[in-house]
C-alpha positions in Angstrom: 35.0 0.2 98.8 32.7 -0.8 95.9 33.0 -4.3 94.8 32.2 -5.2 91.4 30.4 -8.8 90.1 30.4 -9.5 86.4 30.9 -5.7 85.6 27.8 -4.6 87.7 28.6 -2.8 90.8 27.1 -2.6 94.6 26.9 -0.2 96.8 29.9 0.4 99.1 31.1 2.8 101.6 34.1 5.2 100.3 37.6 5.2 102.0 39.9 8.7 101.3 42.8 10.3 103.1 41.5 12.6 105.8 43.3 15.5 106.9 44.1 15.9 110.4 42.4 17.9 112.5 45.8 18.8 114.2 46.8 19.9 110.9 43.9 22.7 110.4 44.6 25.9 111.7 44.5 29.4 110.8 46.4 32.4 111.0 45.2 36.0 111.4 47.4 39.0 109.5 47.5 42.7 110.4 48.1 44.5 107.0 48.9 41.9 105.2 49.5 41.6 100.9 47.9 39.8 98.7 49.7 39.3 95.2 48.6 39.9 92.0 46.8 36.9 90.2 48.0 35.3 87.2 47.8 32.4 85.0 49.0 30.7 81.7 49.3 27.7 79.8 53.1 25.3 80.3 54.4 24.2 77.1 56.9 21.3 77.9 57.1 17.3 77.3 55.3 16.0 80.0 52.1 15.3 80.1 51.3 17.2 83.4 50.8 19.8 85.0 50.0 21.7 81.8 49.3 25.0 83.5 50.6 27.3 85.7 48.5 29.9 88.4 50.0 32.2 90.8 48.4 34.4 93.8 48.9 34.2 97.3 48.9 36.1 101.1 52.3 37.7 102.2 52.8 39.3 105.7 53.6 43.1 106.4 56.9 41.7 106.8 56.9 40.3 102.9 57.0 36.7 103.8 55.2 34.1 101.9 51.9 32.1 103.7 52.6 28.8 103.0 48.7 28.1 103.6 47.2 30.6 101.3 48.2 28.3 98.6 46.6 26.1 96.6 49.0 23.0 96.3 48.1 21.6 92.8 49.9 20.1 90.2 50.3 16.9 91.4 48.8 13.8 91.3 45.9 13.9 88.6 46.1 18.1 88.9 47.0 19.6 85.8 47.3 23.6 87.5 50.8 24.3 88.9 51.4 26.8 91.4 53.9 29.6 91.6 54.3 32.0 93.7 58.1 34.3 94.6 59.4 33.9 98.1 59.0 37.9 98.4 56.9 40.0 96.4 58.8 43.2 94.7 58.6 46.2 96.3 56.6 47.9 93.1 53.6 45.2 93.6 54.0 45.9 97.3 53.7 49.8 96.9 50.3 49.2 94.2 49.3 46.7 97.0 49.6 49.9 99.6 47.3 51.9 97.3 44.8 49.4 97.5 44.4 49.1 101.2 41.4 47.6 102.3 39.5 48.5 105.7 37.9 46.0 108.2 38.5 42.1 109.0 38.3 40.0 105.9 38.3 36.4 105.4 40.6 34.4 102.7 39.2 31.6 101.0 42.0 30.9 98.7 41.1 30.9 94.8 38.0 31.7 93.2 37.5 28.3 91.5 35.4 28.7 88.0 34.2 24.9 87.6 31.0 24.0 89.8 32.6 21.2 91.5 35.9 22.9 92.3 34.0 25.8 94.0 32.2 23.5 96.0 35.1 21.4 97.5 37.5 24.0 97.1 36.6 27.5 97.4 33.0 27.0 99.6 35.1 25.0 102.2 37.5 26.9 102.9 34.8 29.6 104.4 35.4 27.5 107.6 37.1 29.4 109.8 33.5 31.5 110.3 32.1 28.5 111.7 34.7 28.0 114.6 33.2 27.8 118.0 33.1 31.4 119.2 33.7 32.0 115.2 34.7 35.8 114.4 32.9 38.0 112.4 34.1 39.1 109.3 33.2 42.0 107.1 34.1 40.1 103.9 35.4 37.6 101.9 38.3 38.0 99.1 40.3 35.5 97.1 42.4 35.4 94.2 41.1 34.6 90.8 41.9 30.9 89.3 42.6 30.5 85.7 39.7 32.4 84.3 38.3 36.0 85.1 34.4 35.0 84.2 32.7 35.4 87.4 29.3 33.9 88.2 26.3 34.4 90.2 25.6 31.5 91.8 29.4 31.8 93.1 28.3 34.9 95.0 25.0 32.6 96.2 26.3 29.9 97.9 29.2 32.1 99.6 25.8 34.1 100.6 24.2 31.2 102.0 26.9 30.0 104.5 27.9 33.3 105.7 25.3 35.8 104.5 25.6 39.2 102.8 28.8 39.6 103.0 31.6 42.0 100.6 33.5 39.8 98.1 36.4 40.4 96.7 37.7 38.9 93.8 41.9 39.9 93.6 43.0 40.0 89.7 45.9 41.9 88.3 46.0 44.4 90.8 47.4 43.5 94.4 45.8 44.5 97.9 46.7 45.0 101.1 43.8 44.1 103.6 43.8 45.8 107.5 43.1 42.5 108.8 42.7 39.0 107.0 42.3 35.8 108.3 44.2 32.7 106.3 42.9 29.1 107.0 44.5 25.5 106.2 42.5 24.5 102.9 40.7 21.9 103.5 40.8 19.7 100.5 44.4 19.2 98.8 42.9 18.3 95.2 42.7 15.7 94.7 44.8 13.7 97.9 43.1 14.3 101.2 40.0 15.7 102.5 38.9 17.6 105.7 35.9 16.4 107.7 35.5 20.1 109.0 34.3 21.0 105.0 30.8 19.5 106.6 30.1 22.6 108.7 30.0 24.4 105.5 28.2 22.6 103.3 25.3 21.9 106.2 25.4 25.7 106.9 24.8 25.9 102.9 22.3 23.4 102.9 20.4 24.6 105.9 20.2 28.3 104.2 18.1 28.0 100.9 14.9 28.8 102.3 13.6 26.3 99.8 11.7 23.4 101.7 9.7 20.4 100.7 12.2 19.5 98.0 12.1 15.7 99.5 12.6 13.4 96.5 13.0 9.4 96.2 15.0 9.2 93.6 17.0 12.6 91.5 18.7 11.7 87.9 20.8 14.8 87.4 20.9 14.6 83.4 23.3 16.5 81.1 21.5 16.0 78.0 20.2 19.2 78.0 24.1 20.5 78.0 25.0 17.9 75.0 21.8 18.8 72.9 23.5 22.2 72.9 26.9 21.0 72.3 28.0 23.0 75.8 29.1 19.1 77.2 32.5 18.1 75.5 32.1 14.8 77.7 28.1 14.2 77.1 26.9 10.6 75.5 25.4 10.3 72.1 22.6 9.0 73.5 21.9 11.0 76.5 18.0 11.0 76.1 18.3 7.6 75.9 20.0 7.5 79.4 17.6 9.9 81.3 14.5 7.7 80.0 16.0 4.6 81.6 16.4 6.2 84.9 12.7 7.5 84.4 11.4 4.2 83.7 13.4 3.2 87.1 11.7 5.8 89.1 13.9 8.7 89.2 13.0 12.3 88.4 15.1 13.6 85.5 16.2 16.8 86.6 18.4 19.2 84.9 20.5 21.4 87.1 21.6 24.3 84.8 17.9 25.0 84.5 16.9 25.8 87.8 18.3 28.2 90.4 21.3 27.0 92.8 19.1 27.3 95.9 16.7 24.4 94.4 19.7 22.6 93.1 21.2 22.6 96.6 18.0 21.6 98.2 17.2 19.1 96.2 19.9 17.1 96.6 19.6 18.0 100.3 16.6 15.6 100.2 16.9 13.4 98.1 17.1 9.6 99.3 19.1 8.6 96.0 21.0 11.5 93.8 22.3 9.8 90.8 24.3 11.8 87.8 26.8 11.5 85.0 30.6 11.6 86.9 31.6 15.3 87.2 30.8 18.5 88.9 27.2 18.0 88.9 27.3 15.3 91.4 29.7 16.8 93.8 26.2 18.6 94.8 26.3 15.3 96.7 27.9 17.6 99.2 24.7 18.9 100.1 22.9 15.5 100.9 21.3 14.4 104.4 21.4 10.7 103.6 21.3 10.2 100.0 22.7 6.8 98.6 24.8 8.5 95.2 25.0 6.6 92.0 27.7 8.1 89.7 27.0 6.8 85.9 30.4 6.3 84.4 32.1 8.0 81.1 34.6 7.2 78.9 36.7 9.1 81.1 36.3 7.6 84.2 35.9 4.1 83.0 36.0 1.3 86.3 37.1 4.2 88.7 34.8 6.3 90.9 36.1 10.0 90.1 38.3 10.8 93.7 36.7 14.1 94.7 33.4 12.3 94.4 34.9 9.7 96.8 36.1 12.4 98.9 32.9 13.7 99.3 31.6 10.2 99.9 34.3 9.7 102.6 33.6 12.7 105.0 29.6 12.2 104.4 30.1 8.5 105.1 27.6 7.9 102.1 26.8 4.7 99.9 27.9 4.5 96.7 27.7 2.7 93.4 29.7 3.2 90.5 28.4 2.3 86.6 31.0 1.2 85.1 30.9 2.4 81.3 30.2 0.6 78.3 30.4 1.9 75.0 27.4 1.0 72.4 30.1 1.0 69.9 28.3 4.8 68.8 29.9 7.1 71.4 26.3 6.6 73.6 26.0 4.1 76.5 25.0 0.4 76.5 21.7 1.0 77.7 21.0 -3.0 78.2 24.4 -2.6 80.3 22.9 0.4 81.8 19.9 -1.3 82.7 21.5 -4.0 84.1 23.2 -2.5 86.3 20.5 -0.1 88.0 18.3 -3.7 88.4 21.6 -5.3 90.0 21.3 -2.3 93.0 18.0 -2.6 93.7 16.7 0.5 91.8 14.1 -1.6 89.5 
């Protein structure tokens, strides 16, 4: 665990519930259903979950898949999920008249933030890298909360289980010839699967992009605040990437630069430090980085827990910055500094 003398921290290894292997298993479906998607904000007293999302995998025989849901809205989650024990039989007959050919893979929802896709959606590809793994003719999931889709969502499925069709389900049901519905393997954010490995590595491994070996990676987001797209970003984010220049990392901003370099850069580097959020989960990727994750108002004392789960299942080092307000909405940079000396990055 990391330990923490006079408010500078030390690298530690990262405990996290694993999920058993006993408990991963997956389930093929001749012409199965999957529901319509939808999703919507809660309006009630309590501070959490504040939204709802709905979408899941029924038999031929109109019975719910327990599995093909995503079981949020608990702990820290804010996205409820609900879904009817039986579907009606109009959304079954539009789910008839969209019947898809072949044997397709489920890989739950289509999750819109970076770091949700990678621990979420990206891991649950695993069932194509069993031993004696089947192949499939595509992937399809339901939609999350948003219908924006992106391109680097269709790259990385790519890279771990090449060209395949993708198929994103929305308001209109589908009924697939044959589907294939795997345990998820990260229960947001409570316990963690080791098997998510396989697909990162096969992610990893694909890029094509070589010689990205680095010594030490700064993944900035002051590009993101200078143009007010970063509701979390310090007021002194320059400020921050030029004291982890001056202490030897390159200051790299990930929205800037394909997904394939992104992913192989932090494939190689031997330290991948970044603000706490989705941009470090690329810690995913690593071969034996140490991770540094800089702490925000948000996060405070506490290393964010998918970034420990992560951690956990790559049996990485890490070190979390604890934050300390300059009293401006930036960053002590003196604390800042401080801290970075204190782990050996001078």
């Amino acid at each position: 665990m990391i330990s923490d003398v006079a408010g500078l921290t030390t690298w530690g290894k990262q405990d996290f519930p694993l999920i058993d292997d006993a408990d991963v298993a997956q389930v093929k479906l001749e012409d199965p259903y999957c529901s319509q998607a939808d999703s919507g904000r809660i309006f009630w007293d309590l501070p959490s979950p504040r939204a709802y999302i709905r979408g899941a995998v029924y038999t031929r025989d109109n019975e719910l898949v327990a599995a093909s849901q995503r079981r949020g809205g608990i702990a820290s989650d804010v996205v409820l999920t609900v879904n009817p024990l039986r579907l009606t039989r109009e959304e079954r007959e539009l789910a008839s008249g969209q019947m898809v050919q072949g044997d397709w893979l489920y890989v739950g929802n289509w999750m819109h933030v970076f770091g949700h896709f990678l621990v979420e959606t990206l891991p649950a590809l695993w069932p194509a890298f069993e031993p004696g793994g089947e192949h499939f003719d595509g992937v399809c999931a339901h939609r999350f909360n948003v219908r924006e889709r992106f391109a680097w969502q269709d790259e990385l499925i790519r890279l771990a289980v090449g060209d395949l069709a993708i198929r994103i389900i929305d308001e209109t049901p589908m009924r697939f010839q044959s589907l294939a519905v795997g345990r998820r393997l990260y229960d947001y954010p409570q316990r963690i699967s080791s098997r998510a490995n396989r697909v990162w590595d096969a992610v990893a491994n694909s890029t094509g992009v070589e010689n990205e070996a680095r010594d030490r990676v700064f993944l900035s987001r002051s590009s993101m605040a200078a143009r007010g797209q970063d509701p979390r970003s310090m007021t002194n984010a320059p400020a921050v990437d030029n004291v982890f220049a001056e202490h030897g990392f390159e200051v790299i901003h990930p929205e800037e630069i394909p997904i394939r370099k992104q992913v192989a850069i932090a494939r190689d580097a031997r330290i991948l430090a970044g603000a706490a959020g989705s941009a470090l989960h690329l810690a995913a990727f690593s071969r034996a980085a140490r991770v540094v994750e800089l702490g925000d108002a948000r996060t405070q004392r506490s290393i964010v827990p998918t970034q420990r789960a992560i951690a956990s299942v790559k049996n990485q080092e890490v070190a979390h910055i604890q934050y300390r307000s300059d009293g401006k909405g930036g960053l002590d940079i003196g604390h800042l500094e401080d801290c970075l000396n204190a782990l050996g990055l001078t």
